[in-house]
N, C-alpha and C positions, 0 to 999 in steps of 0.2 A: 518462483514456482507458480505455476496458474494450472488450472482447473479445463481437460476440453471441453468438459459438456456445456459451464456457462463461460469461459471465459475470463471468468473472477484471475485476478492476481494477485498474493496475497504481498503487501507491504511491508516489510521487515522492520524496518526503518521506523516505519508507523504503527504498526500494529495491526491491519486490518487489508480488508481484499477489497480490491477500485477493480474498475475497467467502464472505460468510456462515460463518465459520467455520475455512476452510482459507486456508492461505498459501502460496505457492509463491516458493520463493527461487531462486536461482542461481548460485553462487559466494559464498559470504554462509554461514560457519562458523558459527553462533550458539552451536555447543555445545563446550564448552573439552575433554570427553574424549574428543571423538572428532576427525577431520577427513574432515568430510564438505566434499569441492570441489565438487561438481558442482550437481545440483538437488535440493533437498530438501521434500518436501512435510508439511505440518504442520497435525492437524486439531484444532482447540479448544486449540492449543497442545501437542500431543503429534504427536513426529516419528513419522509414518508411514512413510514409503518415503524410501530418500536414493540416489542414484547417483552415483559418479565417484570 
């Protein structure tokens, strides 16, 4: 299932929406020193912005 306006796909498998590069999670910790809860967005594998 993906999204037209951005393109997002959302990952079943994974849990979370990719397309081309960036990932968008949500509630989905992946990084052990920090606790990020909310939404985290992640571009070529490097966390950009994280809320919550």
């Amino acid at each position: 299932m993906s999204d037209p306006k951005t393109g997002l796909r959302l990952e079943k498998e994974r849990g979370y929406f990719r397309h081309h590069g960036v990932n968008v999670m949500a509630f989905d910790d992946i990084y052990p020193e920090g606790h990020q809860a909310g939404v985290s967005v992640l571009m070529h594998g490097r966390r950009i912005a994280t809320c919550g």
